[in-house]
N, C-alpha and C positions, 0 to 999 in steps of 0.2 A: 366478579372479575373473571374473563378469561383466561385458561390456563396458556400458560407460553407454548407455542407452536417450539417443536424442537426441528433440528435441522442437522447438514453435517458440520464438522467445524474442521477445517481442513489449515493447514501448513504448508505453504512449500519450500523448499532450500534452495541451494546450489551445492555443486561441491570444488573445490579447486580449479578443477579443471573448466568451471564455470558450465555443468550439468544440470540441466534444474529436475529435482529429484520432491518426489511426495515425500515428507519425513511425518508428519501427524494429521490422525484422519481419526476422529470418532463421533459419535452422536450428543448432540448438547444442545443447549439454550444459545442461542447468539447473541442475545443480551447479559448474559449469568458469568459474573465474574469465578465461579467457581467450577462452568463449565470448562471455560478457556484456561483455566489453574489447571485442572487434573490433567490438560491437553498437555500442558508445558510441563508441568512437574512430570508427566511421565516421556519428553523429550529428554529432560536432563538426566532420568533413569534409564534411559537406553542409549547414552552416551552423549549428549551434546553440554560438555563439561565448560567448555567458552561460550560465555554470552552473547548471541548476535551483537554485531558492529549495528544493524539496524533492521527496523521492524515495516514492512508496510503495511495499511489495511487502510479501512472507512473508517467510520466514526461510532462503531459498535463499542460502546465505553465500557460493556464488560473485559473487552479484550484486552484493552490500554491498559484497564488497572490489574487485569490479573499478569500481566509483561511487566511491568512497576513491583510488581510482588513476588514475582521466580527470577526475572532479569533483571534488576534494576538501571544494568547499564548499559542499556540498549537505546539506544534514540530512537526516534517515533518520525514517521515520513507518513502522513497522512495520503491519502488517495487522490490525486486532483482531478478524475472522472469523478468520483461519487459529491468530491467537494463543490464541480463547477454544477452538477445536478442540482444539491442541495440550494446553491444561490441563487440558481435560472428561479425557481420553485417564487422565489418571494418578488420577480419581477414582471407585468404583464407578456403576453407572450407576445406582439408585437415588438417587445425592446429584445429581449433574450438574443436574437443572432447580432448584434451590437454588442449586447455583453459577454455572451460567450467569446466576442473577438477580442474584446479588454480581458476578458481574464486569462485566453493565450496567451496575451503580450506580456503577463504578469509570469504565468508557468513554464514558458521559453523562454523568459529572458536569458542571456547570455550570463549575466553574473547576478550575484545576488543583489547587490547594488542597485543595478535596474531593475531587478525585480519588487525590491523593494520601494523605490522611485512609483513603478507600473502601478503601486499598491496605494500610492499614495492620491495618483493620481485619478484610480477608482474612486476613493473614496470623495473626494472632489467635486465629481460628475455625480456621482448619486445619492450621497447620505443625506442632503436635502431632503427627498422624495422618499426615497428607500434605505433608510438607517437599517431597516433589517438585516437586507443586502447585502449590506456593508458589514455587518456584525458578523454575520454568518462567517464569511471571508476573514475577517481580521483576529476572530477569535482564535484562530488556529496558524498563524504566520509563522514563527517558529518552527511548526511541526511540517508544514508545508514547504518549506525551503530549507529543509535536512539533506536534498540529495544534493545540494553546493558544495557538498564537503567529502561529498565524494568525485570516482573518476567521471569525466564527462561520458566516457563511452558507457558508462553503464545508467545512466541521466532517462535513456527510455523505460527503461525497467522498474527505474526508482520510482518514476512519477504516481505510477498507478499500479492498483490489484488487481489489473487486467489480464495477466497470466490463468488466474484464479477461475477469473470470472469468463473467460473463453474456454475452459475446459469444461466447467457446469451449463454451456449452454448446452452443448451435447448432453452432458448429463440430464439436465430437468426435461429436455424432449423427451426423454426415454423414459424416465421416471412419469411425469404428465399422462403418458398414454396407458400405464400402470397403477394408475394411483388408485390406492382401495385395496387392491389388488395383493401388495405385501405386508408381512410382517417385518418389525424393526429389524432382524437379522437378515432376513432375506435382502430389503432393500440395503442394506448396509453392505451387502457382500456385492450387490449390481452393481451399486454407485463406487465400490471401490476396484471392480472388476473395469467400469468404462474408465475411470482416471488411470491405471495403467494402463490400460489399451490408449489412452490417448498421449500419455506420456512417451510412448515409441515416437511420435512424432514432435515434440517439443524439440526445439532453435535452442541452440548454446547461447548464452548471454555473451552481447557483445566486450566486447575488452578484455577478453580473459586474462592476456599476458598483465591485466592491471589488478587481479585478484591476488595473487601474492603479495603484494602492498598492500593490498588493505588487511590483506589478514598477519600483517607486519607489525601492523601500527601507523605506515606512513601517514599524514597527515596531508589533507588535498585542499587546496582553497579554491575557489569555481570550476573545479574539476581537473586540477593541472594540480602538482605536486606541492604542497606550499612552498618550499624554498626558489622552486620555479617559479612560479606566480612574484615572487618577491624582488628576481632578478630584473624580471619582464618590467616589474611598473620602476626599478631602480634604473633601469634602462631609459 
């Protein structure tokens, strides 16, 4: 068996003011539940005493469970870039820009409702043919339409770990033209040196005036306040 390639294993936050800030960055397994542990266990030792409200990432299942084992009560918002990757993968590529346009109509949907409706009607269209497809997508519904319950203004952020993943493209070019070349230390200190340098330029997360509410408690139903939401459809 080959040994696991290690990797970095990065975290990013926000803060109040809806700043998005690097909080953990070390060297690990991306699949090793207890690489992603010691990341988190040493977030709550340097101060993060509250439980994320909610967690994004892929489908890296060390991560999920070692989040289930420091946070318990965190909700889980899967990726829906790596998710609609993972589904194109088991459909000929001929269908895929069809299906990536069904699985939009599923990840925009306006409320969970339709979204769930949009899901239905996937599977409708392809389980037939492509049960895989189908599986791939359905396994993870729930974790998938986590950001419903929060504000809608922050719905682009939730969707996907794309913040993440446009700061490491810079990172691995530079890394790529170096490889061989460092030691774990060294490369650790590069890659942590370009993710600050790239954080001077990271966007405030939209909605900010809606982040005190969530870090309230308030409770949001398709992205609208729930008591709001309650009025509108009593309306």
């Amino acid at each position: 068996m080959e040994p696991q390639t290690e990797c970095m294993l990065v975290v990013l936050g926000a803060t109040p003011e809806g700043k998005k800030e690097l909080v953990g960055f070390q060297v690990g397994v991306r699949e090793s539940a207890q690489s992603w542990r010691e990341l988190l266990v040493d977030l709550k030792a340097r101060g993060l005493a509250v439980p994320p409200e909610l967690a994004v990432g892929d489908g890296a299942l060390g991560f999920w469970k070692a989040m289930d084992e420091v946070f318990p009560g965190t909700r889980h918002q899967r990726c829906w870039f790596h998710k609609m990757a993972n589904v194109l993968n088991c459909f000929p590529k001929s269908m895929q820009p069809a299906v990536t346009a069904d699985l939009r109509e599923i990840s925009h949907a306006a409320t969970r409702a339709s979204a769930l409706a949009a899901i239905e009607i996937f599977k409708e269209k392809y389980a037939a043919k492509y049960q895989r497809g189908v599986s791939c997508l359905t396994k993870d519904n729930e974790a998938l339409l986590a950001f419903y319950d929060f504000p809608a203004e922050h719905w682009e952020h939730l969707r996907t770990s794309n913040p993440i993943e446009s700061v490491f493209a810079t990172v691995r070019h530079r890394t790529v033209r170096t490889k061989g070349a460092l030691s774990q230390k060294t490369a650790k200190l590069m890659v942590f040196t370009l993710v600050r340098a790239a954080s001077k330029k990271w966007r405030k997360l939209n909605g900010t005036n809606q982040l005190p509410r969530v870090i309230e408690g308030v409770r949001f139903t398709d992205g609208v306040v729930a008591d709001d939401a309650n009025q509108s459809r009593a309306a």
